[in-house]
mmCIF file as gemmi writes it, N, C-alpha and C atoms, coordinates in Angstrom:
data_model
loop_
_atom_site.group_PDB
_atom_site.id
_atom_site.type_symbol
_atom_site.label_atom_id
_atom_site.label_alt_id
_atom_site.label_comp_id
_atom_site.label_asym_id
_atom_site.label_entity_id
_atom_site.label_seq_id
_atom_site.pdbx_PDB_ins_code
_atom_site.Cartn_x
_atom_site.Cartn_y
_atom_site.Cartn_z
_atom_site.occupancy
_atom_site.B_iso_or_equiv
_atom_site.pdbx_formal_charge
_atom_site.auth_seq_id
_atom_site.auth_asym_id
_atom_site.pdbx_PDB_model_num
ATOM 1 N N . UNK Axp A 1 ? 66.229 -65.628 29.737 1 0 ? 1 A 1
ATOM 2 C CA . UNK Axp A 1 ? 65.077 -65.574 30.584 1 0 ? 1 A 1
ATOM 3 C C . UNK Axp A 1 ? 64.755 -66.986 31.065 1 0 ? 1 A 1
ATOM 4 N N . UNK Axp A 2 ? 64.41 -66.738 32.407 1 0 ? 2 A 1
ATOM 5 C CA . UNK Axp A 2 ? 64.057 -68.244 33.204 1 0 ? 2 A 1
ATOM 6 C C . UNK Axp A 2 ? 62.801 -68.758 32.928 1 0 ? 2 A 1
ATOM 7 N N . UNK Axp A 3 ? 61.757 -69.584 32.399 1 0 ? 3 A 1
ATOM 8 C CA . UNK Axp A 3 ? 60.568 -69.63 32.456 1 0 ? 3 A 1
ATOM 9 C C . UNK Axp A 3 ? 60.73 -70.963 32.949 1 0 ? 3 A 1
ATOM 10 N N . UNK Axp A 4 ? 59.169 -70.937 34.371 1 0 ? 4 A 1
ATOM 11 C CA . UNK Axp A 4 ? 59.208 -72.486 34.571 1 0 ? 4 A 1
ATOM 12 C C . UNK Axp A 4 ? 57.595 -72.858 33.983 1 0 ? 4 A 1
ATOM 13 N N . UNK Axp A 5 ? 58.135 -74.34 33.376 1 0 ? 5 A 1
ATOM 14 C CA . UNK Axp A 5 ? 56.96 -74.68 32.467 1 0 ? 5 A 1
ATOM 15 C C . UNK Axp A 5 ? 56.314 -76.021 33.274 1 0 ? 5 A 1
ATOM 16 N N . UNK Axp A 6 ? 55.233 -75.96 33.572 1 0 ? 6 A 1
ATOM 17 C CA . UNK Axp A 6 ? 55.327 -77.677 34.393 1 0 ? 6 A 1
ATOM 18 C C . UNK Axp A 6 ? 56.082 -78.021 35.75 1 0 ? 6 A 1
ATOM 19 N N . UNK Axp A 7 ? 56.359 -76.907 36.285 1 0 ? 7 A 1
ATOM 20 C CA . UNK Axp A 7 ? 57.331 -77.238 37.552 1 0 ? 7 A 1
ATOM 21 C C . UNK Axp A 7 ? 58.646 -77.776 36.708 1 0 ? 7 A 1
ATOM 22 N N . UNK Axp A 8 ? 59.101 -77.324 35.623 1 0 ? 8 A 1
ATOM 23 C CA . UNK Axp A 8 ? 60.377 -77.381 34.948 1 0 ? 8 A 1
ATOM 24 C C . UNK Axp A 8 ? 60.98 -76.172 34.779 1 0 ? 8 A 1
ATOM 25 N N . UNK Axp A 9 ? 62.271 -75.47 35.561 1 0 ? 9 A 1
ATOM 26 C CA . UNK Axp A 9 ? 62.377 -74.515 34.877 1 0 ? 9 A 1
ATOM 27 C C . UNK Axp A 9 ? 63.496 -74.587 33.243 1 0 ? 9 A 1
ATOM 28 N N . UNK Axp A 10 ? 62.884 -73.331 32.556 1 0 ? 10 A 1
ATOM 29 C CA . UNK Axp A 10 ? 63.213 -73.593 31.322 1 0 ? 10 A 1
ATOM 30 C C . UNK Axp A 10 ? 64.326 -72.34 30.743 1 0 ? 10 A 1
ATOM 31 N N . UNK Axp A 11 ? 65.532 -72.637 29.998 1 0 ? 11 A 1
ATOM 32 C CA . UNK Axp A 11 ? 65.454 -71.487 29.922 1 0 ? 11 A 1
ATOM 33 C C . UNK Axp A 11 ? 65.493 -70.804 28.319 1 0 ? 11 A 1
ATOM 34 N N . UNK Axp A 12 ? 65.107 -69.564 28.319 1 0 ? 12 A 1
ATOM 35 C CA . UNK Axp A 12 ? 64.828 -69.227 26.858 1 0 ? 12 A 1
ATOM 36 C C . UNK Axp A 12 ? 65.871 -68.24 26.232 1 0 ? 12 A 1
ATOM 37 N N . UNK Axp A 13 ? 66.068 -67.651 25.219 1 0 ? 13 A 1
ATOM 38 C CA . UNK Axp A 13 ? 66.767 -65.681 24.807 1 0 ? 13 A 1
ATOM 39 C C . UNK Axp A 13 ? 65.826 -65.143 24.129 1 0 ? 13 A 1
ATOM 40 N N . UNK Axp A 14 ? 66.159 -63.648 24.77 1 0 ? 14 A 1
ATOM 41 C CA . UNK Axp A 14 ? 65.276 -63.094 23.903 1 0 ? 14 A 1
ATOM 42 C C . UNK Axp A 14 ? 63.871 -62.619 24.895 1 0 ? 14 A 1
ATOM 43 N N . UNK Axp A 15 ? 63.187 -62.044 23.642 1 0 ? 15 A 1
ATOM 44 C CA . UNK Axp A 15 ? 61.526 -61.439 24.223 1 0 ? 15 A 1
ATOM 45 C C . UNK Axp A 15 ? 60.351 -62.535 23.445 1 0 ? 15 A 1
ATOM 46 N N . UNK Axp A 16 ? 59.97 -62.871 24.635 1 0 ? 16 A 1
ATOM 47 C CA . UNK Axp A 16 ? 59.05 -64.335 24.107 1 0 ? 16 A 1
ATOM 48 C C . UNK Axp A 16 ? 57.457 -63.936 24.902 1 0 ? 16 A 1
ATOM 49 N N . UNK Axp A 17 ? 57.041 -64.301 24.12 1 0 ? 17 A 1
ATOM 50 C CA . UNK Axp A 17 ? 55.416 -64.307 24.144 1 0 ? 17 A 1
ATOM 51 C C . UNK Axp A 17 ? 54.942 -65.654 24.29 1 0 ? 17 A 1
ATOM 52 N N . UNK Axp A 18 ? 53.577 -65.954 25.075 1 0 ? 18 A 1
ATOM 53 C CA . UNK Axp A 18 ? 52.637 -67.584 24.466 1 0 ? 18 A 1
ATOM 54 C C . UNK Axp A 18 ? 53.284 -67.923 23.503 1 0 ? 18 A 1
ATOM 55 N N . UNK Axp A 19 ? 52.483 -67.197 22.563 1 0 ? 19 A 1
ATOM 56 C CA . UNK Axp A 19 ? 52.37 -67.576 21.131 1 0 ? 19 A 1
ATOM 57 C C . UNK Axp A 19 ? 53.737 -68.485 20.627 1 0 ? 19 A 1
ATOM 58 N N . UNK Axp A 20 ? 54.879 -67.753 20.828 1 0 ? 20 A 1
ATOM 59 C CA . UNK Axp A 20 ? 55.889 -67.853 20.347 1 0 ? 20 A 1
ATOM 60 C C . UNK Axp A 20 ? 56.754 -69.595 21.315 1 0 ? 20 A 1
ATOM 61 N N . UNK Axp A 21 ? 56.326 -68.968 22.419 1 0 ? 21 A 1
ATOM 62 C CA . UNK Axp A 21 ? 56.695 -70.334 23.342 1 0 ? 21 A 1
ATOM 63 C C . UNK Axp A 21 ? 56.255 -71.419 22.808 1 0 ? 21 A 1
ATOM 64 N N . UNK Axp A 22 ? 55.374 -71.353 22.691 1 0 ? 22 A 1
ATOM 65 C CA . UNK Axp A 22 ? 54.511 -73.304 22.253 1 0 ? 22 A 1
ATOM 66 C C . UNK Axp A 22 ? 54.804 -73.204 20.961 1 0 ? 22 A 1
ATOM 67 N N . UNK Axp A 23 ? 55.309 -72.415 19.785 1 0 ? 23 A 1
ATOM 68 C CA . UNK Axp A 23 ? 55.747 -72.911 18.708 1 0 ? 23 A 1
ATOM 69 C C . UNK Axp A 23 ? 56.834 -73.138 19.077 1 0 ? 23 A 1
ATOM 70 N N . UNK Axp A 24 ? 58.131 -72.725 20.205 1 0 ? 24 A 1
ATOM 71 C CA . UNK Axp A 24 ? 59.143 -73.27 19.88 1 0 ? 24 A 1
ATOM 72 C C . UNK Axp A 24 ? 59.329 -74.728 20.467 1 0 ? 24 A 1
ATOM 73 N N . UNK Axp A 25 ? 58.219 -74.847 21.42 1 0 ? 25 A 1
ATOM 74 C CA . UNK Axp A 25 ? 58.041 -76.082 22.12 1 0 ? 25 A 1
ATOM 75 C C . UNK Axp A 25 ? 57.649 -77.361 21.479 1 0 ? 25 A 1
ATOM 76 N N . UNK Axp A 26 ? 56.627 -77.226 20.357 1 0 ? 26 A 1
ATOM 77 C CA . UNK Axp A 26 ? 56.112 -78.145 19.072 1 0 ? 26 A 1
ATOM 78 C C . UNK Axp A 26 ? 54.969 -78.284 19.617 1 0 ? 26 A 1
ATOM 79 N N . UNK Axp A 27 ? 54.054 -77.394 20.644 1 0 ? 27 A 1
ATOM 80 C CA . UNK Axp A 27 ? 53.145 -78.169 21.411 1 0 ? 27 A 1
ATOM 81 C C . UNK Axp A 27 ? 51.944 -77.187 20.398 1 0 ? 27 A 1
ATOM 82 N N . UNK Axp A 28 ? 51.012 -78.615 20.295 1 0 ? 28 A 1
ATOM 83 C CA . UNK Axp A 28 ? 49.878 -78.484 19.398 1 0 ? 28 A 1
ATOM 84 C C . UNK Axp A 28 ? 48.518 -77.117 20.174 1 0 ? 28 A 1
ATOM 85 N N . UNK Axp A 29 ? 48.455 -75.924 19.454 1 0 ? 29 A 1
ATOM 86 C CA . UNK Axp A 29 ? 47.961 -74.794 20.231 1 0 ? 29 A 1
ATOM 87 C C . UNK Axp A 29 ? 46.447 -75.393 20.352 1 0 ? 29 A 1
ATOM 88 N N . UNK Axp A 30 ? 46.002 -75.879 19.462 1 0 ? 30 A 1
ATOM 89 C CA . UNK Axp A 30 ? 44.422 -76.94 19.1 1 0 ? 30 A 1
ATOM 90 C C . UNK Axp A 30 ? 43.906 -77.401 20.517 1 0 ? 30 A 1
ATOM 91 N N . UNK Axp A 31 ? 44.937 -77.955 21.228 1 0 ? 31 A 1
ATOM 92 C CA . UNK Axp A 31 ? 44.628 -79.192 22.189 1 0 ? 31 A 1
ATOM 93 C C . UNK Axp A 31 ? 45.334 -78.759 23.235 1 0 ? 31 A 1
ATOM 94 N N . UNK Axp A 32 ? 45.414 -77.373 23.643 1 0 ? 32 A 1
ATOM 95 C CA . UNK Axp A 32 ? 46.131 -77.156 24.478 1 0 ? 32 A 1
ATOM 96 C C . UNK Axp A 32 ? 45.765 -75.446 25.165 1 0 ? 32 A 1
ATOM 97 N N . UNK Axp A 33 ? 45.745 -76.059 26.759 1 0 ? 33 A 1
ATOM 98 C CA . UNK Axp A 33 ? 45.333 -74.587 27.636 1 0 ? 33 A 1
ATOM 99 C C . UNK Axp A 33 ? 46.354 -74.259 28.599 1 0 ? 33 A 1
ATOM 100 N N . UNK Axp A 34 ? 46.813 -72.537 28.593 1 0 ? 34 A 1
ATOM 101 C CA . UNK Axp A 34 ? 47.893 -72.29 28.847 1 0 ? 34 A 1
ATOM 102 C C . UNK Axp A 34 ? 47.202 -71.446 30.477 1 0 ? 34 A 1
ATOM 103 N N . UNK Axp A 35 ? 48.165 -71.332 31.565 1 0 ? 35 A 1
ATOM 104 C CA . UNK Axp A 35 ? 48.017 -70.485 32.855 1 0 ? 35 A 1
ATOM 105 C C . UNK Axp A 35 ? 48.808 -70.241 32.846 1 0 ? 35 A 1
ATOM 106 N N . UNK Axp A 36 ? 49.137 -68.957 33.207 1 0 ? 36 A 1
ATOM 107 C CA . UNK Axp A 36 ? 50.675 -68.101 33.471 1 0 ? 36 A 1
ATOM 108 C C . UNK Axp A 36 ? 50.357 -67.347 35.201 1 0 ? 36 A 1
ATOM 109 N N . UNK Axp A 37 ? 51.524 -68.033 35.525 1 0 ? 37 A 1
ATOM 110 C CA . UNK Axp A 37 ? 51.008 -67.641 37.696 1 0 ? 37 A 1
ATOM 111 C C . UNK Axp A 37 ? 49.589 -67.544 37.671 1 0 ? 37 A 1
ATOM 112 N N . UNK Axp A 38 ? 48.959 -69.132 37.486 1 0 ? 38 A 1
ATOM 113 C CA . UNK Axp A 38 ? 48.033 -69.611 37.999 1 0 ? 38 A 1
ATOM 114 C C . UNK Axp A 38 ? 46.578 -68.735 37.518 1 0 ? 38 A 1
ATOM 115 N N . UNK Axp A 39 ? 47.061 -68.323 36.46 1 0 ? 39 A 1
ATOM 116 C CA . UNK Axp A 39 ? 45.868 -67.287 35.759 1 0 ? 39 A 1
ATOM 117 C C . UNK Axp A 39 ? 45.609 -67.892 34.562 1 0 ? 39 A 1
ATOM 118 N N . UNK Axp A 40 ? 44.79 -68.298 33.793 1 0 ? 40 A 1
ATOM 119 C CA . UNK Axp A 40 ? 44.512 -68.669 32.598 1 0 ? 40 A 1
ATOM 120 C C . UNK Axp A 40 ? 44.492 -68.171 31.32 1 0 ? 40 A 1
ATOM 121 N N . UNK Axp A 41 ? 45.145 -67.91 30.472 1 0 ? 41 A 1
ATOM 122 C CA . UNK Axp A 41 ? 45.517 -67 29.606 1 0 ? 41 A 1
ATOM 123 C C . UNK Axp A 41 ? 44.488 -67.361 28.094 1 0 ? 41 A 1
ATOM 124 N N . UNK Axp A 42 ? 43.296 -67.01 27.776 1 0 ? 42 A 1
ATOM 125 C CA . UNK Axp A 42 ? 42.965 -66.967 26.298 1 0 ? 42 A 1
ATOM 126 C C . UNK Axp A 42 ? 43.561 -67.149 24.987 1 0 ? 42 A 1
ATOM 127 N N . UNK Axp A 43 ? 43.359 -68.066 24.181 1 0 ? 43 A 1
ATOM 128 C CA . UNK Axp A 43 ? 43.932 -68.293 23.103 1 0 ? 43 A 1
ATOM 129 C C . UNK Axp A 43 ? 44.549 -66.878 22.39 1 0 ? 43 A 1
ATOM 130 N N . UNK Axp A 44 ? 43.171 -65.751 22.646 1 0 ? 44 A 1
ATOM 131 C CA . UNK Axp A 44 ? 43.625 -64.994 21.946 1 0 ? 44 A 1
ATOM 132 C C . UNK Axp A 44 ? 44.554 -64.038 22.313 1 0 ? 44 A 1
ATOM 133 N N . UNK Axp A 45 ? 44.414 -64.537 23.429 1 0 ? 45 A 1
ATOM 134 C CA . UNK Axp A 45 ? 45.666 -63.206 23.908 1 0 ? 45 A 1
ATOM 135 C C . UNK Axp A 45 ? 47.181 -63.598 24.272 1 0 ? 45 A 1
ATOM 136 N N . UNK Axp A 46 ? 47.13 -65.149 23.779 1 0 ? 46 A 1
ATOM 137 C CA . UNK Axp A 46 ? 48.634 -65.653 23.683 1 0 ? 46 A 1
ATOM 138 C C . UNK Axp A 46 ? 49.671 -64.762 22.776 1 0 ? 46 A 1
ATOM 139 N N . UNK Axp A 47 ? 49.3 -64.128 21.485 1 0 ? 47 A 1
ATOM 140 C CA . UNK Axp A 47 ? 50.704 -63.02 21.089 1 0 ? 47 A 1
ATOM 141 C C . UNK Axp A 47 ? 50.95 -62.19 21.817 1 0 ? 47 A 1
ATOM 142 N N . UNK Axp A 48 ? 49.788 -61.63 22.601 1 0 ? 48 A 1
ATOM 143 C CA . UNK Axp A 48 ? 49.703 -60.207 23.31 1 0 ? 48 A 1
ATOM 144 C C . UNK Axp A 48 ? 50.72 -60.43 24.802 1 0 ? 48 A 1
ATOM 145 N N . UNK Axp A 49 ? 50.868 -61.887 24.936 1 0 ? 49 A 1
ATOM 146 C CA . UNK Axp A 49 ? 51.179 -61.707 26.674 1 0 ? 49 A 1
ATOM 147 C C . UNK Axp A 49 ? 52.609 -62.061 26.528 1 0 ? 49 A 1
ATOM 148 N N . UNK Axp A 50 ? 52.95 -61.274 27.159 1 0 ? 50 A 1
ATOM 149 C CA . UNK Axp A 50 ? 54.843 -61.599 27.071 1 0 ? 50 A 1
ATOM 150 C C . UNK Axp A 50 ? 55.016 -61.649 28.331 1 0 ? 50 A 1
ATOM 151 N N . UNK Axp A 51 ? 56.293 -63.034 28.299 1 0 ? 51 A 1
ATOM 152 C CA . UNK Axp A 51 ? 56.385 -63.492 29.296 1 0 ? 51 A 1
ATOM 153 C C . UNK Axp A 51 ? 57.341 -62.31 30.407 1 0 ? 51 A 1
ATOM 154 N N . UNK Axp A 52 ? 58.025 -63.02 31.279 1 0 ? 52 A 1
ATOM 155 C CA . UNK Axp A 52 ? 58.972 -62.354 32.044 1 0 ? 52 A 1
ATOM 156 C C . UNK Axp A 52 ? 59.46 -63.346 33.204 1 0 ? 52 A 1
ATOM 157 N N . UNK Axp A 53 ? 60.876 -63.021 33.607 1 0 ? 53 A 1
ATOM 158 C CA . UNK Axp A 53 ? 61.709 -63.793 34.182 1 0 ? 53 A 1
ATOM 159 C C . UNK Axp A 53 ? 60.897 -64.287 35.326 1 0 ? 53 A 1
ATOM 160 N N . UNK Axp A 54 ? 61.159 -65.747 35.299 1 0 ? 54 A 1
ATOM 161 C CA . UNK Axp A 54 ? 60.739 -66.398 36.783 1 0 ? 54 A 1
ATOM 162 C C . UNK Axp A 54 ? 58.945 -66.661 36.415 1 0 ? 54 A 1
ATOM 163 N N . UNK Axp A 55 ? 58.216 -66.452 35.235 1 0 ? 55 A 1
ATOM 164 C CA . UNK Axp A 55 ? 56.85 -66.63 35.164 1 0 ? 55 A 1
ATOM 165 C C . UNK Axp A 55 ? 56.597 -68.297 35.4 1 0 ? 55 A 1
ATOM 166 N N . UNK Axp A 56 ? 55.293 -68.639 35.867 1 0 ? 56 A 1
ATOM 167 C CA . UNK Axp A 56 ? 55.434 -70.191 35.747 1 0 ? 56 A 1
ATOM 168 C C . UNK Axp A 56 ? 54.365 -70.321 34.922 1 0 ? 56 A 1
ATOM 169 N N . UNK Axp A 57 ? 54.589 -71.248 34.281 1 0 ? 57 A 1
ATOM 170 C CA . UNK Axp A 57 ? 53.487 -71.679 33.299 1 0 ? 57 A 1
ATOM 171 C C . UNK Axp A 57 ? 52.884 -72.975 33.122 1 0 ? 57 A 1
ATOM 172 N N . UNK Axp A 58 ? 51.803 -72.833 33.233 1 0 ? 58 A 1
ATOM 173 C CA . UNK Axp A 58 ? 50.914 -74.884 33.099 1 0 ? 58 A 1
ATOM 174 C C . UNK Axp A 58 ? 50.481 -75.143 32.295 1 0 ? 58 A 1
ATOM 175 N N . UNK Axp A 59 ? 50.727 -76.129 31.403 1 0 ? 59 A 1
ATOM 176 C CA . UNK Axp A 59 ? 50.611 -76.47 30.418 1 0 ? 59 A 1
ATOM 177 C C . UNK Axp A 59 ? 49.946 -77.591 30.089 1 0 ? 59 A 1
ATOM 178 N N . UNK Axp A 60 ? 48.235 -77.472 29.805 1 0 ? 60 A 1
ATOM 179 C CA . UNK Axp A 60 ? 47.451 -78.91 29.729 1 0 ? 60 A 1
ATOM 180 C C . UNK Axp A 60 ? 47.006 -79.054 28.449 1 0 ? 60 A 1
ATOM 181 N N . UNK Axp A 61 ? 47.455 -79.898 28.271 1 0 ? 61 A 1
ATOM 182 C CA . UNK Axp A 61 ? 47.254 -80.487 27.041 1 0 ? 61 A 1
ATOM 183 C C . UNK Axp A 61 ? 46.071 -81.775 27.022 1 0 ? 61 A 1
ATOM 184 N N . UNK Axp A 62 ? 44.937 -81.636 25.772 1 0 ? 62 A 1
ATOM 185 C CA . UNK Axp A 62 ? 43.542 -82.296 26.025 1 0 ? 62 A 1
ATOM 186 C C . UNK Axp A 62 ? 44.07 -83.774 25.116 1 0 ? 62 A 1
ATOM 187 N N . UNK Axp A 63 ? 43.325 -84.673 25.336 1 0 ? 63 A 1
ATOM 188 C CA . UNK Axp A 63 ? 43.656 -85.763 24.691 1 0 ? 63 A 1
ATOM 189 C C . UNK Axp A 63 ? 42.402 -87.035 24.521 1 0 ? 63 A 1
ATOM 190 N N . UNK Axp A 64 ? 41.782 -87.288 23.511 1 0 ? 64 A 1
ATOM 191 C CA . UNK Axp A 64 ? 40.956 -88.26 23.516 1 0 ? 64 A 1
ATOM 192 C C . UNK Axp A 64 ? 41.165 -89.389 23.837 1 0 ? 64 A 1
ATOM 193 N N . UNK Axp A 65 ? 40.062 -90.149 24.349 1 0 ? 65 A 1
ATOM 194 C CA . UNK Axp A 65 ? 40.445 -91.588 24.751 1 0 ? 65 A 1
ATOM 195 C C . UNK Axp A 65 ? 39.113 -92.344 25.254 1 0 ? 65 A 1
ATOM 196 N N . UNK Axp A 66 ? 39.38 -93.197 25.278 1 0 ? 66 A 1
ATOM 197 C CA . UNK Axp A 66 ? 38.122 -94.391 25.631 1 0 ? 66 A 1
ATOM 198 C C . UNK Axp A 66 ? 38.532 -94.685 27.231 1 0 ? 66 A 1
């Protein structure tokens, strides 16, 4: 499966969910807000949403600073 992450496309195997994406990615779920085609997806409904070929995904990640 094709997923583009960041204007990167990526590619994955298999049936992948949120959830499952950003653990295989290492990306911290704490500090981090996911959009899938420009829709914003809820923490909680990251197991529930499975992806599919060609989805794009944005990936912002929060970060403290002075």
């Amino acid at each position: 499966m094709q997923v583009i992450i960041n204007g990167q496309s990526r590619q994955f195997e298999g049936v992948l969910n949120i959830q499952s994406l950003i653990e295989q990615l290492g990306i911290d779920a704490r500090v981090c807000a996911i959009a899938r085609n420009s829709v914003v997806v809820k923490k909680e409904d990251w197991a529930h949403t499975m992806l599919e070929d060609n989805d794009r995904l944005e990936c912002l990640q929060f970060m403290g600073g002075g």
